[in-house]
N, C-alpha and C positions, 0 to 999 in steps of 0.2 A: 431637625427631624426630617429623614427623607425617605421615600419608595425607592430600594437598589434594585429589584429586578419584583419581577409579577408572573403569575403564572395561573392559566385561565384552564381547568380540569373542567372539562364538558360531561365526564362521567367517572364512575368510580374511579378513586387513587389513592395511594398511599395514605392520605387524610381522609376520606369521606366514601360511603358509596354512591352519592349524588353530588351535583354540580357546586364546586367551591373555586372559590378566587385564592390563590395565596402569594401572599406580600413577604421580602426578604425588607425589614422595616430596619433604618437604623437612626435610634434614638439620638447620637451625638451625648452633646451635653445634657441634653433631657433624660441621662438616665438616674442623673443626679437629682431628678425633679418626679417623684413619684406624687399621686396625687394629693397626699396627707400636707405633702409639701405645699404643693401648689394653692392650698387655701379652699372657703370655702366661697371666695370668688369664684372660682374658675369652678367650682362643683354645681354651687347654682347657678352659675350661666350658660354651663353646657345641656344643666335641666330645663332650665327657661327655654333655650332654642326648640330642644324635642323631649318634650313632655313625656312621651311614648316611652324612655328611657328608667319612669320612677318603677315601670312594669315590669324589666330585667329579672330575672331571678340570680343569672349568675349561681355560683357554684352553691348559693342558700336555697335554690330551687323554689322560690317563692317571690310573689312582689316586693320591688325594693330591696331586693337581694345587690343586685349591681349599684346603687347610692350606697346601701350600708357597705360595700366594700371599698369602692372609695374613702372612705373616711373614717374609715377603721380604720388602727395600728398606723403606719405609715400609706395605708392607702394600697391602690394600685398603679403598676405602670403604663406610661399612653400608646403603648401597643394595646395591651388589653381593651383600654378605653376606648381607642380607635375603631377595634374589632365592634364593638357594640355599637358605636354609634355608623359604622357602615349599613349593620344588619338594620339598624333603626329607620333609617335613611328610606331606606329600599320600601320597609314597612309605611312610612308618609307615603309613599309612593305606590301605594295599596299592593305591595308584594307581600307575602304569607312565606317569610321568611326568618329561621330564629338558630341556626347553628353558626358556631363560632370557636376556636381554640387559638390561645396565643400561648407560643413557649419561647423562649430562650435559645436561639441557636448552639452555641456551644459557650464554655468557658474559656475560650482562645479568643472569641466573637464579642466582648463585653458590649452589651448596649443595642447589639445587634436582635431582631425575633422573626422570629416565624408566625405570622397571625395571617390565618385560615378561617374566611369567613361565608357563610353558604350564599348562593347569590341567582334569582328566578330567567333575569337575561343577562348575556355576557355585555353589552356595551353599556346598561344600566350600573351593574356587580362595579365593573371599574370605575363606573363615574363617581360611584358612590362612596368608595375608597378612597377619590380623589377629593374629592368633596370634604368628606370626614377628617381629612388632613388639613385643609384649610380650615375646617371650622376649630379644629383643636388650639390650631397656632393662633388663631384671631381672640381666644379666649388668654391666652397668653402673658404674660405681665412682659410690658413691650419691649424690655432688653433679651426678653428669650426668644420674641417672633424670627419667623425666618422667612415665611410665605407672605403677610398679608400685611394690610396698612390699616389706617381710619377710612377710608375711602369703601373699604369693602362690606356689603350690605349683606347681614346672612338672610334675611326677609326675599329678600330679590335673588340670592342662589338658591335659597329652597323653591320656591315656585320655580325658579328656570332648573332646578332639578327634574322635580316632577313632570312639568310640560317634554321636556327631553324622556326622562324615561317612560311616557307616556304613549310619545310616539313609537316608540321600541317595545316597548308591549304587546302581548296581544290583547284584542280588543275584547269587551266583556263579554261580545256571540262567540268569539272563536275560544276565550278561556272555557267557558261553561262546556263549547263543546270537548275540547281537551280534555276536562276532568270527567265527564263524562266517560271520554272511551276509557282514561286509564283505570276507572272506578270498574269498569268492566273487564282488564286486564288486557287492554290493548295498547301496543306500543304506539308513539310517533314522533315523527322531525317535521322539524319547521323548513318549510324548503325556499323563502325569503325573508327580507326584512317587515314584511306585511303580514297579512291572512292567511297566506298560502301553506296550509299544512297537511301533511302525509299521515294518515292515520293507516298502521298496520306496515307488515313489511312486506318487499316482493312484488311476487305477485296476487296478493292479498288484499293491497294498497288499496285503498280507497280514497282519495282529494279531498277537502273541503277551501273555501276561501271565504270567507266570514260565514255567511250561513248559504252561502252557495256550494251544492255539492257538485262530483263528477258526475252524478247523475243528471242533474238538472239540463235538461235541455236547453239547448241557446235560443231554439227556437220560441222557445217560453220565457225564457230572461227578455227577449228582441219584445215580444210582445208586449208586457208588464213596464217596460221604458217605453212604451206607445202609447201613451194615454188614451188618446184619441179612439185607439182601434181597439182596446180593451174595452172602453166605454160602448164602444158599437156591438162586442162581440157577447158582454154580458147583458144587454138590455136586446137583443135577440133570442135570447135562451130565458126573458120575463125577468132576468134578475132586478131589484131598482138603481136603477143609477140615475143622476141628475142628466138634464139636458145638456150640452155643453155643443162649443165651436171652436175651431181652431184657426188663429190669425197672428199676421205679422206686423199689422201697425195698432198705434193707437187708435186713430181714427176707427178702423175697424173692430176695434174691441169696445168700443163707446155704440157701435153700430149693434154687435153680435150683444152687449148686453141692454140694449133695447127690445130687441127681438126677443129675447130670453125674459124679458120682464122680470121685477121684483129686483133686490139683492142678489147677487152674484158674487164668483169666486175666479180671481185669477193666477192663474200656477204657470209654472214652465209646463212645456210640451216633456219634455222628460229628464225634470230634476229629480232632488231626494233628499230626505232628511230635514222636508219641510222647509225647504230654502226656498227665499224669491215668492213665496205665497202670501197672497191678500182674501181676505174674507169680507164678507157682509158687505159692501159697500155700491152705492145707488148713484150716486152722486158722478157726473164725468169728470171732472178734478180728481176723487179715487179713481175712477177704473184705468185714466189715465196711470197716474200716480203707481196703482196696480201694475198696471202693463209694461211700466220701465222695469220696475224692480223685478219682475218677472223677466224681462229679455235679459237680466245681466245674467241668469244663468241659463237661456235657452234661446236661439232664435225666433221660434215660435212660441206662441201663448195659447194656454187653454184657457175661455170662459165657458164659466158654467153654473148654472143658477144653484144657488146659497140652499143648504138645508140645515135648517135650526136642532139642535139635539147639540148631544155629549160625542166628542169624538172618542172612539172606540177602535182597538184593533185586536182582531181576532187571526191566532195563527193558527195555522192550519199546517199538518205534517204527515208525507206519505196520506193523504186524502181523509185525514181526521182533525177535528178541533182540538186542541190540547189545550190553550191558557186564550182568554179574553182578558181585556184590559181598559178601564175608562181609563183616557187621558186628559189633564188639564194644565192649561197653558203655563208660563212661568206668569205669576202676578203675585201683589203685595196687595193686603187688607189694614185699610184704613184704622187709626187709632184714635182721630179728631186731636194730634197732639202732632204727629211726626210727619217731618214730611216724606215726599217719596224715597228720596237715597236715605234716611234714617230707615226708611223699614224694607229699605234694600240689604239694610247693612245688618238690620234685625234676622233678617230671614238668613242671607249667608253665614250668619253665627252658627247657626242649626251644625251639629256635627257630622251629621251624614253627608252635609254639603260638599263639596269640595272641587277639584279644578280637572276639567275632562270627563274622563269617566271614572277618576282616583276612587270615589264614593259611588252610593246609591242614587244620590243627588248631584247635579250638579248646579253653580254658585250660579246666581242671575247678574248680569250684563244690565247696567245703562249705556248701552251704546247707542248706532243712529235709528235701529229698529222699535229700540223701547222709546224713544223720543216721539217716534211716526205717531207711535200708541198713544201716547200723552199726547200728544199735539191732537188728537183725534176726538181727545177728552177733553181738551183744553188746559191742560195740565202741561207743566214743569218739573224735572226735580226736584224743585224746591214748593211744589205748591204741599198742599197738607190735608188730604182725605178724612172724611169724613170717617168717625165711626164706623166701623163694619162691613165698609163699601168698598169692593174688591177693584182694582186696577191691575188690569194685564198689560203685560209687558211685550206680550208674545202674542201675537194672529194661529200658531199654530202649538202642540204639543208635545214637540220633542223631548226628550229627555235633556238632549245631550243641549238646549237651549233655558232649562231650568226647569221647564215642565213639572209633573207628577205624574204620579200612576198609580192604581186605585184595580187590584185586584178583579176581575165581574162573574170569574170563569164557574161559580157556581148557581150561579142564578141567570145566566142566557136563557132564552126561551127557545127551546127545540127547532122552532121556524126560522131565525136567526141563526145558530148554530147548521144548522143543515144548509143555508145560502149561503156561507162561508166556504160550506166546503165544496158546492157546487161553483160556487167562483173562481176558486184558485184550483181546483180539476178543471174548469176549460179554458183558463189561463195554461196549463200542461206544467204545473211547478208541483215537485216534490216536494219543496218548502217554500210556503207563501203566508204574507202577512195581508188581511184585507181592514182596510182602512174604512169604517161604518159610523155612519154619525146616525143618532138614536137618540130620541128624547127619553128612552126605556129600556133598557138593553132586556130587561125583565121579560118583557111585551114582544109580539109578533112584530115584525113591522108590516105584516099585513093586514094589521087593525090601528096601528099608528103613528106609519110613515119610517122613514128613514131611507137612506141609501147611501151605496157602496161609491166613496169619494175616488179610489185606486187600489190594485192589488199589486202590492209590492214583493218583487223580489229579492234575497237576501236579507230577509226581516230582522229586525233587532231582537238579541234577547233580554235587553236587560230589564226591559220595564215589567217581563214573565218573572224572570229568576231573583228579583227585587226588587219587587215593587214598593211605593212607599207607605202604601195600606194594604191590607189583605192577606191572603195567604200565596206564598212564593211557589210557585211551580216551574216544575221538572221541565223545560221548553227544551232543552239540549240530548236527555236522553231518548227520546222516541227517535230523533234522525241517527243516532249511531243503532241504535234498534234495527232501525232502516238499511243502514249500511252493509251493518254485520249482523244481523239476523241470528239469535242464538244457538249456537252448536255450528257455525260456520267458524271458520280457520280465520285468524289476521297476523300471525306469527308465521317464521316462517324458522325451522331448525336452526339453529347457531351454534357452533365449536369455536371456542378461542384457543389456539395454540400458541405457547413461548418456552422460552428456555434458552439456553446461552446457543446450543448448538443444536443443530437438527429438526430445527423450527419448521424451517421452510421448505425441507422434502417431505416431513411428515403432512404438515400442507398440502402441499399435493398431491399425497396419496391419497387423502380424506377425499378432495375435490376429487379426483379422478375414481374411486371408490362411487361418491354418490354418482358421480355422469351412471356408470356401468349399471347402478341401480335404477337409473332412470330419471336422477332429479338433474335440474337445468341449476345448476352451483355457480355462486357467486364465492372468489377468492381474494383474497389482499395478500403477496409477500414482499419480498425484497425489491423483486422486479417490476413489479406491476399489479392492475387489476386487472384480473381475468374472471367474464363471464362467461358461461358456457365454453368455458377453453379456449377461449379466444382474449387475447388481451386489447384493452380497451386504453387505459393508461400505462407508462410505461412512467418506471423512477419506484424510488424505495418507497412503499404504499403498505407500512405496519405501524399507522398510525390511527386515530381517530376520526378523519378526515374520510381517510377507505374506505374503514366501516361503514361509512354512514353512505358512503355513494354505492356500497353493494347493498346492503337493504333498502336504496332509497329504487334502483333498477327494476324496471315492472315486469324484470322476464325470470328474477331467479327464484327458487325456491330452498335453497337449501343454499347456508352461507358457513364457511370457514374462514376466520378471520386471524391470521399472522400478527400477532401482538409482538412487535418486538419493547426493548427496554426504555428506547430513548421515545416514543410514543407514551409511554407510561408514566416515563419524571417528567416528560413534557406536558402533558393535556391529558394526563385520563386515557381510561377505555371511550370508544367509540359506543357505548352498548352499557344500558343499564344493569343487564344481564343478560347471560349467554345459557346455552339448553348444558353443554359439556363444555369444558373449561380442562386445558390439559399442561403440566409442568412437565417438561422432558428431562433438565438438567437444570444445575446452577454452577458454573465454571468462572475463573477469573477472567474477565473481559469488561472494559470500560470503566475499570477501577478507575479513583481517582477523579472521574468525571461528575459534574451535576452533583456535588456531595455525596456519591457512592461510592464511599470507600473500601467496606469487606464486605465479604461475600454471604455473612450474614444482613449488610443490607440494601444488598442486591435481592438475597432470596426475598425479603420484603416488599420491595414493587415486582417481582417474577406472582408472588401471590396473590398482589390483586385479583390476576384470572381466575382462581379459583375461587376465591369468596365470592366473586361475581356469578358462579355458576351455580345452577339449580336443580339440575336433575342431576349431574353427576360430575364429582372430579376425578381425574384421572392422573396418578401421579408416578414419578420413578421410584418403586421402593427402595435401590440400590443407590441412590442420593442422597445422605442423610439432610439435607438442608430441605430436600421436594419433602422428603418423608414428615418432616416435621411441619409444613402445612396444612395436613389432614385432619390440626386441632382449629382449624378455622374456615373451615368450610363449611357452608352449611345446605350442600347440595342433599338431596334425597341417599346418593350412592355413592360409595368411593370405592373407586378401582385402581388397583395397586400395579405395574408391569415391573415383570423384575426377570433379569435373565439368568438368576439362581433358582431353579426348582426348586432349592432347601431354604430358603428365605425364611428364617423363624416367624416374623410377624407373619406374614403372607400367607404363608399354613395357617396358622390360626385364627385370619381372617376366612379364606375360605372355607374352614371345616365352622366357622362359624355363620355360613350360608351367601359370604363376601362374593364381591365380583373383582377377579384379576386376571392377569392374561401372563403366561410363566414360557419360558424357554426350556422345553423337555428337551433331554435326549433318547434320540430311540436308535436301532437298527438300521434303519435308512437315513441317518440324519438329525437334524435338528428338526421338534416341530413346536411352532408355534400354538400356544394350548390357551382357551378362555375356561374360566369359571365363574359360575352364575348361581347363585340357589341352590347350590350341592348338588351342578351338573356339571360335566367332564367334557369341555369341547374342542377335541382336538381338532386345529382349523385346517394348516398348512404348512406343508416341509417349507426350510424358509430355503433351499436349492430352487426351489421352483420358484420363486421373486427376482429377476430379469433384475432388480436393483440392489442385490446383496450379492452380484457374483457368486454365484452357485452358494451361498452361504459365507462366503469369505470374511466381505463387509458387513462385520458387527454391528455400526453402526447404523447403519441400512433394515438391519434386521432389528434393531428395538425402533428406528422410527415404522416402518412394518407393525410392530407391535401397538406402541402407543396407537397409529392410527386405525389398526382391527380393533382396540379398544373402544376408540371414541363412537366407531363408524354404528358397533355393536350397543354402545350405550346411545345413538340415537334411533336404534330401529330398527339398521337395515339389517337387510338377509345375509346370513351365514355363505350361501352361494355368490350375491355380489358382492360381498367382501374378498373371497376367496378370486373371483375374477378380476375383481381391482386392482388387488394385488399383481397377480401373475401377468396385468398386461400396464403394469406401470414400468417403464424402467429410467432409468438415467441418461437418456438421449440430451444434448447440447437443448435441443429444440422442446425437450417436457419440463428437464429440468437443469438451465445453466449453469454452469459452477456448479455443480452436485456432484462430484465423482464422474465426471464425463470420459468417457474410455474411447482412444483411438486407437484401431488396430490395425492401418492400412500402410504404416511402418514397418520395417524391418522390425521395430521395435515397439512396444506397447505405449501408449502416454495417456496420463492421468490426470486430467486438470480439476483442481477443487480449491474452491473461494476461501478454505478455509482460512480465519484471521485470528485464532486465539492458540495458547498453547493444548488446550482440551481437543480442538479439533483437527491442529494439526496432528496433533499425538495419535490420534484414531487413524488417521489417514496413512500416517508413520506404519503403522501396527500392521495395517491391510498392506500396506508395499512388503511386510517380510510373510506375511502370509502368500505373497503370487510368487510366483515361479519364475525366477530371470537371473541370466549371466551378472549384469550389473544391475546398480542400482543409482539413481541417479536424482535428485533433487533440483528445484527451483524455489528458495525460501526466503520467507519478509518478514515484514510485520507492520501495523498502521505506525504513523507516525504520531498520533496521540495516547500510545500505549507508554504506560511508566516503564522506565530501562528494567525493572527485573520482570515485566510482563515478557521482553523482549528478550529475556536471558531466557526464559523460561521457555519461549516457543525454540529455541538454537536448544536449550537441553533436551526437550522432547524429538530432537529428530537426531542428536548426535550417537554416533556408531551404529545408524541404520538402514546409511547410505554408502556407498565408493566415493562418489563426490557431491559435494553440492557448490550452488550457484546461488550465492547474498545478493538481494537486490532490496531496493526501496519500492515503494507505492508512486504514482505522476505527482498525487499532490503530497506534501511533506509533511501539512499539518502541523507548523511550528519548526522543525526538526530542520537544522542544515543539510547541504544536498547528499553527503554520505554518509549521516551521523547512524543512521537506522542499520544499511549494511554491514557498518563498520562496529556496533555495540554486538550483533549478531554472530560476524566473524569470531571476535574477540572470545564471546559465550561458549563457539565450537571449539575451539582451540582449548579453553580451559575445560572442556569435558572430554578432552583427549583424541580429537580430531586432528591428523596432521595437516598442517600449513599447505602442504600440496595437492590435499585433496578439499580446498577451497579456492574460490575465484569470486573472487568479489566486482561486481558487473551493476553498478545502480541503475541502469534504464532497464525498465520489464521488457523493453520489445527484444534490447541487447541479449540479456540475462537468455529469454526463452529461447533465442538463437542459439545462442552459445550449447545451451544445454540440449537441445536436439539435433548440433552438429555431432556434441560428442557421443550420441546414441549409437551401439553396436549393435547388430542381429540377435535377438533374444534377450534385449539390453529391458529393462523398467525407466523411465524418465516422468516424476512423478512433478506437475508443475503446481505450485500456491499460485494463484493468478490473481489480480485485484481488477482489469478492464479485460472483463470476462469474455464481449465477443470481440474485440481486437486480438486479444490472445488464442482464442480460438482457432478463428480464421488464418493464426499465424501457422497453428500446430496442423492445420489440415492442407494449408496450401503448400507447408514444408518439402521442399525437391531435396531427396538423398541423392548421392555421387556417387561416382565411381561401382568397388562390388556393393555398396547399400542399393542401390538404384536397379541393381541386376536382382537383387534380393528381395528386392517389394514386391506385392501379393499385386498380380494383375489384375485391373478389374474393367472390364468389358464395356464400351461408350458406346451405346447405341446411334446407329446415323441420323440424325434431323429428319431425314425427308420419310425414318420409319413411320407405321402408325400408330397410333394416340394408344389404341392398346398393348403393342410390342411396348412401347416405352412405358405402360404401368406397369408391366410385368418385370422388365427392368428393373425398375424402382423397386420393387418389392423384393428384386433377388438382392438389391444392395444400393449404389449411385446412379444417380441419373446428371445429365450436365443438359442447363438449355444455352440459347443461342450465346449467350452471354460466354460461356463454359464457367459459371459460378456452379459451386456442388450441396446440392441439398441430404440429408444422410434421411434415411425413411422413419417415420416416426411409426409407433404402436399403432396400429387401424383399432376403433372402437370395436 
């Protein structure tokens, strides 16, 4: 039994709309070993290990549903079982985790499955998969093992499981605040392996890092890590605090708690989490004793005289009390029969208990601390208390040292209560915990003592949010309260676009639509990430990865995100959900890859984006494959684009109050028309879109459409739509490889990225639509396309050129050095292409040469290009000869030593060249 390949979904996909692991599992000979087979050895030993498993429901939906399937009929197989006992795993591990599906890869595949199990952090999800394979094979009758030996302890992997994904967790302040926001329907990313998490997107974001927000002043954190000067600045303002002094030897701490008289307290100068702290002690052997264990985590030492009471912490949030809390130390009460580790081992039994912060509780330590205590008492682990007679373990009351927590927040006395909150306002913390020892939390303490030991910053919540007596309070939602103040914004717009072709200029018409509107857009495509129009990253950025770095940017407000396919069999959407969600097309491309072999289940990961969407999907009615995802969205609105006015459904959608967006014809042209609520809006002739050549390119004109769709289903105005448009066009520099048009030839040239037969064939279409003597092609295809992907792009261009030019892509992708040109060649020829009117040229720099030597004056030379700005650069620095060279369109090189404004004006009538004589071509002005 072994893991062939894994696959880590950060957000909806093809299996799940939230975060699953999935395993390509293959059984081997274990398929022969289902678990009716395997006995009820191996049933109850994999229940002995995790009990949690008798609680399964499995597909009886009830407890014990997953035992009773084992041992039914022939049982189940140990994929299935695996899937459970992963999710189980994660559960020890106090995740709140319970989805899982395992199937059968194919009938070709015997033995092989797919098991898809839901998982809270990605390096836990795995471990725990990995985990759950060891333990399966350790239960194993030992000629089927394959992984494990006698050697292997499952007792000692589960705890180092736990402690591992413990550490990868977040911690109990930062969950509660997490589920807080999203209880309020706010988004976020964790932006480390720690605390540090992003609540909202954009620029909405708000920070938190355990209970430290963006707000929080540093000057307030500085202060509350000052012991010293906190104690000074609260007992000026009357608050009580103890006397205290600050020193760096022993000697002097034996001095300072003379002075101090009585019982005394020695802490760091500025630890936490009650580390290094001594209480009560008189004697200079303690305060000595004290003052080591304190420097091992502080240079200097605070002493400070002892106050008798119940330690107590009161939090305090945005300048209010919200939860009080008695704390008491980890300790064992006496039985007159056990000794101490017997009623150590009594108390860790407790099932709340557990290891870190897994539980409510956590297990109590004999270690050198609890020793100090016994030693103090004169006591041993082994000695044997008396009846009734409590023995602490612990000088102070952490939790996370076994402590308790003991509810108080409705019986504080107002005087109390109100010194809390005067503490941590002139501390200057938005969120503070004040640490109050009280013989009465009931009681004033200005009738019965007590005072403020520290005001801690970044206060814990867990002793609020579960405590082990009392009643559990809300400590996490009043600071997202704080944050996001209700009826304030933490979303920020989201459109996801995909589809085989047309993805990525629809993309940026969206983005360049919202600029014109006014919002600062964050984009992800092929090329890069671009904020505010400007690109930031550059590389094919239509994965999950993008996504999450444009909503993580604290300057966009409005995000279009380029979903391509291999982001989506790879990891998920980036984005639990998106506002509009748009499917342009579903065309043959990448067949055969990642198990996508037809285009029906291709259409199936292109749909994700729409399920994903909630206010509106927007789909190609003129696709039947888009068409038929409109039974699984479950967006508010679905809008239909279709470039048939007569569209049967379409009609009927609209006269049924639908939103779609149709390709009329009128008198002047084509215009692009929305409909809304049984309203008529005609937007824009598509001649006037600078990116459809006067209307030529079709293609141009439905991404056009789609994108007046999306731009109109999040909001904007009919006028910045209509602007966006008309000053978008297809410049090398808006949008590479998009239909780039050079006109500074004798002859036209055309370059487009396109890589599929769909695309090519559009581009095919638009070359007999322009107007030219010749016509002239540059055509490939990827090297990991199946041979009749590649027959198929040589069909779609044959008898619609005079010549073409076969080349291959730089990298081969598998494929020998002419194997691509030469299946291509072949393809034209058998579609009745003569021999002579091909040249088969495998280097793209070759090929594009060639083909722009043979350009004539009024010639078309339409290039497929794959290293988009090297090809570029080739087609623009191109020098024609002889009469070509007499025949080029002059254009005018302003002198260097002009000025700064002669040469914008320049630029704006056309080229400019600087010192370099590199040529920049002028993009659209905003």
């Amino acid at each position: 039994m072994r893991i062939l390949n894994r696959n880590v979904y950060v957000g909806p996909s093809q299996y799940a709309k939230f975060p699953v692991i999935r395993l390509e599992l293959d059984l081997g000979a274990l398929e022969q070993w289902p678990t009716a087979r395997l006995g009820d050895a191996f049933i109850d030993g994999l229940v002995a290990a995790l009990p949690g498993l008798a609680e399964h429901g499995c597909s009886y939906r009830e407890p014990g549903g997953f035992i009773r399937r084992m041992r039914e009929g022939e049982g189940t197989w140990l994929g299935h079982v695996l899937e459970h006992v992963a999710i189980e795993l994660q559960n020890v591990a106090g995740e709140d985790v319970t989805f899982g599906k395992t199937r059968s890869i194919s009938d070709d595949r015997p033995g092989v499955y797919s098991v898809v199990y839901e998982y809270a952090q990605k390096e836990e999800g795995i471990a725990a998969g990995e985990l759950a394979l060891k333990l399966l094979d350790s239960l194993l009758p030992a000629e089927l093992r394959n992984a494990t030996d006698d050697s292997w302890n499952w007792e000692e992997e589960r705890d180092g499981f736990i402690r591992y994904a413990q550490r990868r967790a977040l911690g109990p302040s930062t969950a509660s605040l997490v589920k807080a926001a999203v209880d309020r329907g706010i988004p976020w990313l964790r932006l480390n392996e720690q605390s540090l998490v992003q609540l909202g997107h954009g620029k909405y974001q708000q920070r938190i890092q355990a209970t430290v927000t963006g707000r929080t002043p540093h000057i307030a954190v500085e202060l509350a890590s000052d012991k010293e000067e906190t104690n000074k600045i609260l007992g000026s303002l009357g608050l009580p605090v103890p006397r205290q002094e600050l020193v760096q030897s022993a000697d002097a701490a034996w001095r300072a708690a003379r002075r101090l008289g009585g019982p005394v307290v020695l802490k760091p100068y500025n630890g936490n989490h009650g580390r290094g702290i001594t209480i009560n002690v008189t004697a200079q052997d303690e305060v000595r004793a004290g003052f080591e264990a304190a420097r091992e985590h502080s240079r200097s030492v605070i002493v400070e005289t002892y106050l008798a009471g119940d330690d107590h912490r009161l939090l305090v949030v945005n300048g209010e009390l919200i939860a009080a809390t008695r704390r008491t130390p980890g300790h064992v009460v006496g039985d007159g029969a056990s000794t101490v580790a017997q009623l150590v081992e009594v108390v860790n039994s407790d099932p709340r208990r557990g290891v870190g912060h897994e539980k409510v509780l956590t297990k109590l330590k004999l270690d050198r601390e609890a020793e100090l205590m016994l030693e103090r008492k004169g006591y041993t682990a082994g000695s044997v208390p008396a009846a009734g007679e409590v023995v602490p373990l612990r000088s102070t009351a952490n939790l996370s040292t076994g402590g308790t927590a003991t509810d108080v927040t409705d019986i504080i006395h107002p005087d109390n209560r109100a010194m809390a909150e005067r503490a941590v306002r002139a501390v200057g913390l938005d969120v503070g915990g004040v640490d109050f020892l009280s013989t009465n939390i009931a009681e004033s303490y200005k009738s019965i003592g007590g005072g403020i030991c520290e005001v801690n910053a970044a206060p814990g919540f867990r002793m609020h949010i579960a405590p082990s007596e009392g009643t559990p309070r809300d400590a996490a939602g009043p600071v997202i309260d704080m944050l996001f103040p209700p009826g304030t914004p933490s979303r920020v717009p989201i459109a996801a676009v995909t589809g085989t072709n047309g993805k990525t200029t629809t993309s940026r018409m969206l983005a360049h639509i919202a600029k014109m509107a006014g919002y600062t857009p964050g984009l992800t495509t092929t090329d890069g990430v671009y904020i505010d129009g400007q690109r930031t990253v550059e590389g094919d950025m239509t994965g999950p990865v993008s996504a999450r770095m444009v909503l993580a940017d604290p300057q966009i407000d409005f995000a279009v995100l380029e979903t391509a396919r291999g982001g989506l069999v790879r990891a998920g959407m980036g984005v639990a959900e998106v506002d509009v969600g748009a499917v342009l097309n579903v065309a043959s491309d990448h067949l055969g890859l990642k198990g996508i072999d037809t285009l029906e289940q291709l259409a199936e990961v292109k749909r994700i984006v729409v399920e994903a969407a909630t206010e509106c999907a927007v789909l190609n009615a003129d696709d039947p494959n888009v068409l038929k995802m409109s039974a699984y969205t479950d967006a508010k609105v679905l809008c239909y684009v279709t470039m048939n006015p007569s569209h049967p459904l379409v009609r009927e959608h609209v006269r049924a109050g639908g939103r779609a967006c149709a390709l009329e014809q009128g008198v002047n042209g084509h215009m692009i028309t929305l409909y809304d609520k049984g309203s008529h809006i005609p937007l824009l002739w598509t001649h006037l879109i600078p990116a459809t050549l006067e209307g030529r390119a079709l293609h141009n004109v439905q991404n056009a459409m789609f994108a007046a769709s999306m731009a109109f289903s999040m909001g904007i105005k009919l006028d910045a739509i209509r602007h966006g448009l008309r000053t978008f066009d297809t410049t090398f520099f808006q949008a590479p490889g998009r239909m780039n048009v050079f006109n500074e030839h004798p002859f036209k040239v055309i370059m487009d990225y396109a890589h599929n037969a769909h695309a090519v064939g559009m581009m095919a279409d638009l070359a007999q639509r322009l107007d030219a003597s010749r016509r002239i092609v540059v055509v490939a295809g990827p090297g990991d396309r199946r041979d009749e992907d590649l027959r198929e792009i040589a069909q779609v261009v044959a008898g619609k050129f005079d010549h073409y030019v076969v080349r291959r892509d730089d990298s081969l992708r598998g494929r020998d050095g002419d194997e691509v040109p030469r299946i291509i060649a072949r393809a034209l020829q058998a579609a009745g292409v003569g021999a002579d009117a091909i040249s088969v040229i495998p280097d793209e720099q070759e090929a594009v040469d060639a083909a722009l030597r043979m350009g004539q004056a009024g010639d078309l030379v339409l290039v497929f290009a794959d290293a988009l700005t090297r090809s570029w650069k080739q087609i623009i620095r191109f020098k024609p000869e002889g009469d070509l060279a007499r025949a080029a369109p002059r254009v005018e090189i302003p002198a260097l030593e002009t000025t700064l404004d002669e040469q914008l004006v320049a630029a704006m009538e056309g080229v400019v060249r600087d010192e370099r004589g590199l040529r920049f071509e002028r993009e659209e002005s905003d």
